[in-house]
py3Dmol code that shows the C-alpha trace and the ligand (Angstrom):
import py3Dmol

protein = """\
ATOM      1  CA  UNK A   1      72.864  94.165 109.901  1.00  0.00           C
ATOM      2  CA  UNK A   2      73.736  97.508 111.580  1.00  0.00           C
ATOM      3  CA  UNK A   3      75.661  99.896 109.741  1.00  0.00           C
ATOM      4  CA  UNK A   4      78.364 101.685 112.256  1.00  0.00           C
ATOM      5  CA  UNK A   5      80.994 104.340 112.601  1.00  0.00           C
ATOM      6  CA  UNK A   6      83.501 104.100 114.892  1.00  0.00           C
ATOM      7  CA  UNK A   7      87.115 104.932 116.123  1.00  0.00           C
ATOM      8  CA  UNK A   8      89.806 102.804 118.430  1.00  0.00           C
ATOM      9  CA  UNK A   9      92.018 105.096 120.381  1.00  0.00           C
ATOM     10  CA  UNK A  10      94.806 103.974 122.415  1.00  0.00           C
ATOM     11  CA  UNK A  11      96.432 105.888 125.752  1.00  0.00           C
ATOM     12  CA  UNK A  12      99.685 105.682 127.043  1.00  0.00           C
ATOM     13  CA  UNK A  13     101.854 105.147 124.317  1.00  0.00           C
ATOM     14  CA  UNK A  14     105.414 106.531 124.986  1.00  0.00           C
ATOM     15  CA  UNK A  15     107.352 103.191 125.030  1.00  0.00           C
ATOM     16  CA  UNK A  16     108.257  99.896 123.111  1.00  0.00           C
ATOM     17  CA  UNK A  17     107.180  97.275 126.176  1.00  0.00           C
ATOM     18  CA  UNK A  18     105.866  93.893 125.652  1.00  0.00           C
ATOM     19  CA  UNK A  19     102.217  95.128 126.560  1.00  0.00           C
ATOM     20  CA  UNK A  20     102.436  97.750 123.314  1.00  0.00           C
ATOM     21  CA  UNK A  21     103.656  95.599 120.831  1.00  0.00           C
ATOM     22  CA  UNK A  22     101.149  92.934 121.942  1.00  0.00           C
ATOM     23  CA  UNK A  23      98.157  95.258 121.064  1.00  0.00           C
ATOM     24  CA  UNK A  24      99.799  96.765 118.160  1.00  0.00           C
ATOM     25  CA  UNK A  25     100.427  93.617 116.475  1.00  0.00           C
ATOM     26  CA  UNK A  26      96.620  92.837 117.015  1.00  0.00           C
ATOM     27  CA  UNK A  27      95.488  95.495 115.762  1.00  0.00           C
ATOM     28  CA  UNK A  28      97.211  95.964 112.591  1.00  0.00           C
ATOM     29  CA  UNK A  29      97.318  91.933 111.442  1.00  0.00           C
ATOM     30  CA  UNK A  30      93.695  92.172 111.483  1.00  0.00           C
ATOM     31  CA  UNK A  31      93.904  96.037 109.696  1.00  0.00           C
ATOM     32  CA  UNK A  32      92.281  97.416 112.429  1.00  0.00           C
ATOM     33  CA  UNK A  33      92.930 101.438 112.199  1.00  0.00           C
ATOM     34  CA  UNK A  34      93.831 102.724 115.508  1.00  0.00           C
ATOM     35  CA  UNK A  35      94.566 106.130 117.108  1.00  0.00           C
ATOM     36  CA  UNK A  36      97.746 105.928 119.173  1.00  0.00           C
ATOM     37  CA  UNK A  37      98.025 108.858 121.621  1.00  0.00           C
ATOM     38  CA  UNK A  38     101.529 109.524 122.425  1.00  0.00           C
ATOM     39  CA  UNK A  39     102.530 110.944 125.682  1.00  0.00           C
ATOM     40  CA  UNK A  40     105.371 113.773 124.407  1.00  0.00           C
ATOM     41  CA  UNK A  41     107.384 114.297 126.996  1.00  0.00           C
ATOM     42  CA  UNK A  42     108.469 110.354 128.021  1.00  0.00           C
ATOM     43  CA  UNK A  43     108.027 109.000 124.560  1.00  0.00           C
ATOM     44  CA  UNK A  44     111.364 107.053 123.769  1.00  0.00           C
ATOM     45  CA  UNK A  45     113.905 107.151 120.760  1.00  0.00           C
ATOM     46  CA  UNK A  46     112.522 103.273 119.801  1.00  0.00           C
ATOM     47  CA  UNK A  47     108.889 103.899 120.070  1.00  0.00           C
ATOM     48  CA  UNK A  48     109.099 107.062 117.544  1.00  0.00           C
ATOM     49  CA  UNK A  49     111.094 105.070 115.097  1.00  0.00           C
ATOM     50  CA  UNK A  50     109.048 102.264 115.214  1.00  0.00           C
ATOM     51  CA  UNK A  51     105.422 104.384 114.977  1.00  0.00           C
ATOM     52  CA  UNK A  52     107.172 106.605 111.731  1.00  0.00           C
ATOM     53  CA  UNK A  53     107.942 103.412 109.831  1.00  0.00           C
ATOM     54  CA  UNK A  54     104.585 101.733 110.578  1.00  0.00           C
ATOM     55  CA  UNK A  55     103.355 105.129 109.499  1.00  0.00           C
ATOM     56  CA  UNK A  56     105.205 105.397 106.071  1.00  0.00           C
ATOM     57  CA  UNK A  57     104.310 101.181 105.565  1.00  0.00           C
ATOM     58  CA  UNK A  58     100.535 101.099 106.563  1.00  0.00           C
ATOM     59  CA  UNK A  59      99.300 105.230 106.361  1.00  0.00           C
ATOM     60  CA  UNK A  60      96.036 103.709 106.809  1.00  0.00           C
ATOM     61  CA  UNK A  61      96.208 102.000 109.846  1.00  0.00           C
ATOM     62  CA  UNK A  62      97.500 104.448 112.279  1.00  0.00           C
ATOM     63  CA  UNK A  63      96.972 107.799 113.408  1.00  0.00           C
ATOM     64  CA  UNK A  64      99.898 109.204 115.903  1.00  0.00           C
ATOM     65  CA  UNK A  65      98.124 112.012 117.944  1.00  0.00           C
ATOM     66  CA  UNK A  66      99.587 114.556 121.102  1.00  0.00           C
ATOM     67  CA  UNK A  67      98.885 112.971 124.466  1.00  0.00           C
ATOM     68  CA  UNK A  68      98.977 116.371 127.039  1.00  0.00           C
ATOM     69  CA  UNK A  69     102.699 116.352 127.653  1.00  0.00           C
ATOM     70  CA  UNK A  70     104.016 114.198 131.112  1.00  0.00           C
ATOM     71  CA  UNK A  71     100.836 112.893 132.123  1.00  0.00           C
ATOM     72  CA  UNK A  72     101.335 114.254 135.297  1.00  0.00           C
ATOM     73  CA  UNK A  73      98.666 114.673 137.619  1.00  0.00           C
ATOM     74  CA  UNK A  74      98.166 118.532 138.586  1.00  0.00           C
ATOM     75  CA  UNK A  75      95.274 118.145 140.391  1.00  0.00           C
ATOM     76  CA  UNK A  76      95.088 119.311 144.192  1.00  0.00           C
ATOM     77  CA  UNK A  77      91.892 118.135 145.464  1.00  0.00           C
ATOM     78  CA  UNK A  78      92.533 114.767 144.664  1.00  0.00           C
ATOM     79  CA  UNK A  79      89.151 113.630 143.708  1.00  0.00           C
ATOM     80  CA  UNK A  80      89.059 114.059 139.537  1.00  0.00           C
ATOM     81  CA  UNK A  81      92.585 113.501 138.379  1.00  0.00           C
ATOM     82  CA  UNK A  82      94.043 115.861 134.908  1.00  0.00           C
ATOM     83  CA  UNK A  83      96.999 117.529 134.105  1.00  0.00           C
ATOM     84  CA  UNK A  84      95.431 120.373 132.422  1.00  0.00           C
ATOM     85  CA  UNK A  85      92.312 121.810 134.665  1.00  0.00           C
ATOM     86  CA  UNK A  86      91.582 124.038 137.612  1.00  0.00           C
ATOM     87  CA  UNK A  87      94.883 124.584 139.633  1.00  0.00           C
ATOM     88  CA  UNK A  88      97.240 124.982 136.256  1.00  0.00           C
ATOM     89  CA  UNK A  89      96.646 128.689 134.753  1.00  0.00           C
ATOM     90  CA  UNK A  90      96.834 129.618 131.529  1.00  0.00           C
ATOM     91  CA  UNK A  91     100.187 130.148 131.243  1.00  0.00           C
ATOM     92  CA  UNK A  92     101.604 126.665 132.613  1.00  0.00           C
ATOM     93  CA  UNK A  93      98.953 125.205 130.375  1.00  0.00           C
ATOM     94  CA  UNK A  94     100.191 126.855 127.588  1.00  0.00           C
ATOM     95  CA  UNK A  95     103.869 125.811 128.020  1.00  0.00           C
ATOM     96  CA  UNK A  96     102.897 122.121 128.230  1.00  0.00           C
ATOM     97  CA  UNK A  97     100.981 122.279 125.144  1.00  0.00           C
ATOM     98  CA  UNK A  98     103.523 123.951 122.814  1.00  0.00           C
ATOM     99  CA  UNK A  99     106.102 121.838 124.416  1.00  0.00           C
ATOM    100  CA  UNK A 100     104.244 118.952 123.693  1.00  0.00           C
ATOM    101  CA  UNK A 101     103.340 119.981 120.039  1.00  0.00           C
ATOM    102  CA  UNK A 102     106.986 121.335 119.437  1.00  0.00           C
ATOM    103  CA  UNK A 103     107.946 117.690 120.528  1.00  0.00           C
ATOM    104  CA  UNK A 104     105.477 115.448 118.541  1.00  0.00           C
ATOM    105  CA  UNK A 105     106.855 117.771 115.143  1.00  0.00           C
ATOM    106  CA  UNK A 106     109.962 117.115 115.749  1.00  0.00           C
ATOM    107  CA  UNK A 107     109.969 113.688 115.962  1.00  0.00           C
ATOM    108  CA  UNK A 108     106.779 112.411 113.778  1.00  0.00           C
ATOM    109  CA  UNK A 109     107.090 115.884 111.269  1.00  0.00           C
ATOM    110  CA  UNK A 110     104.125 115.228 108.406  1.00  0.00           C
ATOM    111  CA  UNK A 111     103.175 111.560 110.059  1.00  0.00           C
ATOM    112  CA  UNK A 112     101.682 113.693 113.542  1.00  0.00           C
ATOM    113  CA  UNK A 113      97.906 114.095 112.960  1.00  0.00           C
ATOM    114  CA  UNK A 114      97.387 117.883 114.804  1.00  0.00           C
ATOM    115  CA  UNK A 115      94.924 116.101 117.429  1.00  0.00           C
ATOM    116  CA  UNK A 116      94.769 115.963 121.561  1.00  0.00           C
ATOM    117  CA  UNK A 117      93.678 113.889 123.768  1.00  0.00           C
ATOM    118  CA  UNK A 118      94.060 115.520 127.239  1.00  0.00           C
ATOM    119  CA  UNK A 119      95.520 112.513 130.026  1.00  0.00           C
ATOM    120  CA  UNK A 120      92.817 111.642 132.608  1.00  0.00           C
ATOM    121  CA  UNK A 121      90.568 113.284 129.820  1.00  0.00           C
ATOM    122  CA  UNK A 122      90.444 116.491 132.524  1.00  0.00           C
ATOM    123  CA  UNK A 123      90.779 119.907 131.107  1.00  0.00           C
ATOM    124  CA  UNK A 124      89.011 123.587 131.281  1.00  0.00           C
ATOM    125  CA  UNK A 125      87.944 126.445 129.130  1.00  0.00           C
ATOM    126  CA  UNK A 126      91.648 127.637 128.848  1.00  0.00           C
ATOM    127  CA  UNK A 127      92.375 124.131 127.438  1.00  0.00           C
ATOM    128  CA  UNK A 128      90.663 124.179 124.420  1.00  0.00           C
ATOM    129  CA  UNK A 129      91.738 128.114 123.850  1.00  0.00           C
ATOM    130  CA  UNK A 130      94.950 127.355 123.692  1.00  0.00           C
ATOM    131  CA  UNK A 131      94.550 124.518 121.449  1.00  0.00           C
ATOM    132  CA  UNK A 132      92.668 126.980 119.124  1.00  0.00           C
ATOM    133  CA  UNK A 133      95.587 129.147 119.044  1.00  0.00           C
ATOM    134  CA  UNK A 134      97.811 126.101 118.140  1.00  0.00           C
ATOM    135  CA  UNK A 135      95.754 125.335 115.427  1.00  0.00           C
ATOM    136  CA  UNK A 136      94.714 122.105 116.707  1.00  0.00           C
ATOM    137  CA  UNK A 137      91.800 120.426 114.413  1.00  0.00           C
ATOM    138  CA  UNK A 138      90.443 117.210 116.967  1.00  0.00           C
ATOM    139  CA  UNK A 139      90.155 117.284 120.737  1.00  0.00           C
ATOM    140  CA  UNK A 140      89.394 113.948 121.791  1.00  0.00           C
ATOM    141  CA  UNK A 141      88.582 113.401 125.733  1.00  0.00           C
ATOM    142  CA  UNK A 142      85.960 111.316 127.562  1.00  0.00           C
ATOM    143  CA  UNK A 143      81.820 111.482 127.539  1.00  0.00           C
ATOM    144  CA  UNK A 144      81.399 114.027 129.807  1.00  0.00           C
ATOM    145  CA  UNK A 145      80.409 117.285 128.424  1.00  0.00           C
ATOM    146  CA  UNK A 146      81.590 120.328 130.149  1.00  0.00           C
ATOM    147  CA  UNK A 147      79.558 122.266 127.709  1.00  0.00           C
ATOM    148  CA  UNK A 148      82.348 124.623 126.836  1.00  0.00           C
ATOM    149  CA  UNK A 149      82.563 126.021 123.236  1.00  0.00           C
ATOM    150  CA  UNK A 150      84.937 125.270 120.604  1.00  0.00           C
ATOM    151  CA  UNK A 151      85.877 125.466 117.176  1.00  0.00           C
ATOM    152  CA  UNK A 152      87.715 122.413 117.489  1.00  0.00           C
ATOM    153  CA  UNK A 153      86.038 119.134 116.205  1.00  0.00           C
ATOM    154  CA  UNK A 154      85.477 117.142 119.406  1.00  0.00           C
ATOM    155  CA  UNK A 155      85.700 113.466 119.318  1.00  0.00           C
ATOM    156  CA  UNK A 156      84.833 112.054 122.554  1.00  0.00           C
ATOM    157  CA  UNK A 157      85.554 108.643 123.174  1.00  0.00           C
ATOM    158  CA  UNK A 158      82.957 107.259 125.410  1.00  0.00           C
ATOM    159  CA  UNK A 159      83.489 103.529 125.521  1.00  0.00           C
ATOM    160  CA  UNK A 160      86.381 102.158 127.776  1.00  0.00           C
ATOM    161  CA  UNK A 161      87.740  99.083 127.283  1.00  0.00           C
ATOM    162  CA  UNK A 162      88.933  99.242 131.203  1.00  0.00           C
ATOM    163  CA  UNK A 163      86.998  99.681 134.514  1.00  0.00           C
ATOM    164  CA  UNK A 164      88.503 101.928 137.105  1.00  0.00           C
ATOM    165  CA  UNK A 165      86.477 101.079 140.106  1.00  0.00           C
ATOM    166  CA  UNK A 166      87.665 101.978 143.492  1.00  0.00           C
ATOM    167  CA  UNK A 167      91.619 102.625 142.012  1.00  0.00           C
ATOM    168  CA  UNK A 168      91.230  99.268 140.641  1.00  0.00           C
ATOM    169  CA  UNK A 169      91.464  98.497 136.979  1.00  0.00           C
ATOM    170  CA  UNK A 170      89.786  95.880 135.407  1.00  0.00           C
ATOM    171  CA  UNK A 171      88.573  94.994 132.018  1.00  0.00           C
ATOM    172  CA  UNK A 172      85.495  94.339 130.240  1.00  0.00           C
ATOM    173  CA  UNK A 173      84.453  91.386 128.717  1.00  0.00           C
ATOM    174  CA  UNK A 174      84.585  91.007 124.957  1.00  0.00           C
ATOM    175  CA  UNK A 175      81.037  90.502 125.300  1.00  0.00           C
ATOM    176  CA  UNK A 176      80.089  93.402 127.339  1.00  0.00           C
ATOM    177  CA  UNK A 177      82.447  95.835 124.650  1.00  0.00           C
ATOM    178  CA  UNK A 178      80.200  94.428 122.150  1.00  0.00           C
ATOM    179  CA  UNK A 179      76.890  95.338 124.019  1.00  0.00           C
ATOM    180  CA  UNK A 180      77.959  98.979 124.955  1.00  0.00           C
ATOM    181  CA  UNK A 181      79.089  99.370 121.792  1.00  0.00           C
ATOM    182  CA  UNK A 182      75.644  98.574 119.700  1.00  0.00           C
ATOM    183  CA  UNK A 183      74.173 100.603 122.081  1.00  0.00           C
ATOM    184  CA  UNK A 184      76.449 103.694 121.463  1.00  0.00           C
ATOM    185  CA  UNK A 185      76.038 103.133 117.715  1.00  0.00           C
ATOM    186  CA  UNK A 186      72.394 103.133 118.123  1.00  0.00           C
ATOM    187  CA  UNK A 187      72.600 106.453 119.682  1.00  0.00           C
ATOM    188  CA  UNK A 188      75.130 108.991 117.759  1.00  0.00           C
ATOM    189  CA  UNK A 189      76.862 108.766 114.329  1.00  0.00           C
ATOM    190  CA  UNK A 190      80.298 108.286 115.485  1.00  0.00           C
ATOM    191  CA  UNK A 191      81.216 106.246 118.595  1.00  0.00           C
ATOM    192  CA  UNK A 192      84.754 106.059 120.448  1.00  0.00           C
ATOM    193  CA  UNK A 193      86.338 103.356 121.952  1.00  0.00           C
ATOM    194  CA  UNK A 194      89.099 104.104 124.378  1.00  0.00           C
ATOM    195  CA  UNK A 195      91.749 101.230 125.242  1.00  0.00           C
ATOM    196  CA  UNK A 196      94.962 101.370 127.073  1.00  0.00           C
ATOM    197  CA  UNK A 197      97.905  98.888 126.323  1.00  0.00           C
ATOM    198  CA  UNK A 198      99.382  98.625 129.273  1.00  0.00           C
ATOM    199  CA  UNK A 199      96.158  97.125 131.262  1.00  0.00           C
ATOM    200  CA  UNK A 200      96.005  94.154 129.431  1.00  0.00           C
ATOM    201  CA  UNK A 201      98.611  92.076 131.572  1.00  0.00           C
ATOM    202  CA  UNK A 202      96.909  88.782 132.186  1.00  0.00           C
ATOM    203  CA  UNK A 203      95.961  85.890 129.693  1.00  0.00           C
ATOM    204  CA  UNK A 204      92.415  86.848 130.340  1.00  0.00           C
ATOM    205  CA  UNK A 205      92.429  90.013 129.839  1.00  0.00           C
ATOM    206  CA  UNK A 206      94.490  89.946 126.817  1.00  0.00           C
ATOM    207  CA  UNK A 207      92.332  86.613 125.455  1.00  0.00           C
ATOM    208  CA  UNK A 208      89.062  89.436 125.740  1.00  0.00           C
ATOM    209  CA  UNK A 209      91.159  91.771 123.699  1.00  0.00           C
ATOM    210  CA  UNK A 210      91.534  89.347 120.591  1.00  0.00           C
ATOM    211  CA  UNK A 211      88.080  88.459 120.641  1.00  0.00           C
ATOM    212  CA  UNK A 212      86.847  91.999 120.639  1.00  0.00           C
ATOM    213  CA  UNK A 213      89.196  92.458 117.864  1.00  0.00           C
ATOM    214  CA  UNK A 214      88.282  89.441 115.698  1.00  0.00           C
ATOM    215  CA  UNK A 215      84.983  90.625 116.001  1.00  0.00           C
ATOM    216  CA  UNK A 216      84.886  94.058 114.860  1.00  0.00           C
ATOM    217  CA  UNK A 217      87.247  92.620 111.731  1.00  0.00           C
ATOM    218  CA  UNK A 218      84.649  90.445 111.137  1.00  0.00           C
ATOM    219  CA  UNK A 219      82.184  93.403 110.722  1.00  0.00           C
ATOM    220  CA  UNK A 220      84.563  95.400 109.187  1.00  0.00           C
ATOM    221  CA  UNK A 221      84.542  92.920 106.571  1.00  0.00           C
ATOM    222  CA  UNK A 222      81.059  92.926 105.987  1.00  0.00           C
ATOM    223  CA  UNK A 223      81.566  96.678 104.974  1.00  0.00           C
ATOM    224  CA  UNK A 224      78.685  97.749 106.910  1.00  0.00           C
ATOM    225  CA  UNK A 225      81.094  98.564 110.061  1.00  0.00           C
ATOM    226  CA  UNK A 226      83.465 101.454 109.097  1.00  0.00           C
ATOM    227  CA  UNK A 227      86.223 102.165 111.757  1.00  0.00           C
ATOM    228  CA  UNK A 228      87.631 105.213 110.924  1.00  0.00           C
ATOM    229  CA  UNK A 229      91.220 107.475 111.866  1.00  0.00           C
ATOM    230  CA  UNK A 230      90.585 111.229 112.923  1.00  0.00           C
ATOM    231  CA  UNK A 231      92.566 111.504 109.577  1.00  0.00           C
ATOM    232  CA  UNK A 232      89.756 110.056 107.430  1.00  0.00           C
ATOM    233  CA  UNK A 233      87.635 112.081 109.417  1.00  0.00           C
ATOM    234  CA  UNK A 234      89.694 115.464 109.126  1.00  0.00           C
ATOM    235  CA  UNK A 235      90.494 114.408 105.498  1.00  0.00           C
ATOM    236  CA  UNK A 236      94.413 114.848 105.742  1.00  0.00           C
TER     237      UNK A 236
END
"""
ligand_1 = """\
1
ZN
Zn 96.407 108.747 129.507
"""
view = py3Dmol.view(width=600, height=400)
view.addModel(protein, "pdb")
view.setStyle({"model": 0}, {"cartoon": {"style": "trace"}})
view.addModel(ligand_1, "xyz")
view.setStyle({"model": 1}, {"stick": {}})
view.zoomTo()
view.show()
């Protein structure tokens, strides 16, 4: 059996829909730890009540991390979408953040986990400065490497659970999660899985989902697969 470390982070969260509570439930009646990144600036009244008391019930199980701060897309040559990147200077960047931060404090106080995923996973060297200056201790975006330096701990998550081809989504098999994953594991010491809620819509899609799931309890069970929160990891 292969031993593994790996993380479940999921975009997008800023509202109680059908689609959220659907993957939530999932997750956490098979005691799956996930990373929920919270989108500051839309999250809803509901959806922080409901993430603080799973947060006080099951600590474990859930890590509530800042999610940029609209998810608005900044970018003006329309090829590689981000809200933080080229076109936004430091300044604007800055206000986003702190607004952000300020925001997640506020309303998730000792249960926010000081972490950021940036949306679209875009951002630039002025990024990750000013997420040094806000103390900041993960920066989670995709696999590409921009080969900028931090002194934040950087947690890329490199497997997607959906396809964007063409400005289409789709999603992966169960089966075809399961064979990028043992391949990432083979590879690096930590891997990270990237879902989003709201694309799992259809039967199908959501059927792939629960398999994917009841499979990685299954090796969680065998306590050679470890899936981990950046909490465990950062040791809060
Ligand atoms: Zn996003």
């Amino acid at each position: 059996m292969i031993r593994a470390r790996l993380f479940i982070r999921n975009d997008d969260v800023w509202t109680l829909d059908k689609n959220f509570r659907f993957f939530f439930d999932l997750a956490i009646d098979r005691k799956l730890p996930v990373i929920y990144a919270v989108i500051p600036g839309k999250m809803e009244q509901g959806l922080i009540r409901f993430l603080c008391r799973a947060k006080e019930k099951t600590p474990g199980l859930l890590d509530i991390v800042q999610h940029g701060w609209l998810h608005v897309n900044h970018s003006t040559n329309g090829s590689q979408k981000y809200e933080f990147g080229e076109s936004r200077s430091f300044q604007r960047q800055r206000e986003d953040i702190q607004r952000g931060l300020k925001q997640m404090r506020l309303a998730f106080e000792d249960h926010f986990m000081p972490a950021f995923v940036p949306p679209f996973h875009g951002y630039d060297e002025r990024t990750l400065r000013i997420l040094e200056q806000e103390n900041f201790q993960i920066f989670s975006a995709g696999g590409r490497k921009p080969q900028i330096k931090s002194r934040l701990v950087e947690l890329p998550s490199r497997i997607s659970f959906s396809r964007y081809d063409s400005q289409k989504v789709s999603i992966n098999t169960a089966g075809e999660m399961m064979a990028m994953l043992v391949r990432d594991i083979g590879r690096r010491p930590l891997s990270g899985i990237v879902t989003h809620h709201a694309d799992f819509v259809t039967a199908a899609s959501r059927k792939e989902l629960t398999q994917f799931f009841s499979i990685v309890e299954a090796l969680k069970n065998t306590k050679e697969w470890r899936i981990l929160l950046f909490s465990d990891l950062w040791g809060k």
